[in-house]
N, C-alpha and C positions, 0 to 999 in steps of 0.2 A: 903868043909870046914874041915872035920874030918881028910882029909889026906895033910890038913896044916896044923895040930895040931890046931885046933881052934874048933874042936869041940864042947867045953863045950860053946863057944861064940853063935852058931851056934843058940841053941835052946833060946837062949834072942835076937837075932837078926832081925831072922826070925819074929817075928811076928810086929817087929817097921817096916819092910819094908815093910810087908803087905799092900796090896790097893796100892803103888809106880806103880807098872805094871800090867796092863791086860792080859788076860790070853792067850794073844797070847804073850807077852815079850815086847809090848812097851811101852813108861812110859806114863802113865794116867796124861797127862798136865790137864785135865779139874777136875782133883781132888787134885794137888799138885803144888803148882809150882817147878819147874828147880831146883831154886836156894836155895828155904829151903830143898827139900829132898837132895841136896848136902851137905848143912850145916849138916842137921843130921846124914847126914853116915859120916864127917871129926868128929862128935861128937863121932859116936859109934866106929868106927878105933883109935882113942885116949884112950876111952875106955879100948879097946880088948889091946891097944900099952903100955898101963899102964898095966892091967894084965900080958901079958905077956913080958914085958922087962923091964920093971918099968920106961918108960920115953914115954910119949905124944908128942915128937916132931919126934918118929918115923911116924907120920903121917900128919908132916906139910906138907903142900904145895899140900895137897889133892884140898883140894877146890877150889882154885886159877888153878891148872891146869886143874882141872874138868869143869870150867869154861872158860878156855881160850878156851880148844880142842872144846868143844861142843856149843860155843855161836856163831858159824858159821863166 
């Protein structure tokens, strides 16, 4: 994150995605579902996309493809 310039995002980020994955790297279905911890990262990249560019739709279409790619 620090050597995409996002650094300062980094340290507020981390700890919303906490619990998302177990500690081997796969996502924890039986504590989260799919589809809200997608919604919340299109939240926090809208977020971080407003910090740094001043406009929220550098992160449209997160969700929607996050869900097409991964819904099998």
């Amino acid at each position: 994150m620090g050597q995409l310039g996002l650094g300062r995002q980094f340290g507020r980020l981390a700890p919303q995605l906490d619990g998302a994955f177990r500690a081997d790297g796969v996502f924890a279905h039986d504590r989260l579902r799919f589809v809200d911890f997608v919604d919340d990262v299109e939240d926090l990249l809208e977020d971080v996309a407003w910090q740094e560019q001043g406009d929220k739709k550098a992160a449209d279409g997160f969700e929607e493809f996050m869900l097409r790619h991964y819904s099998g």
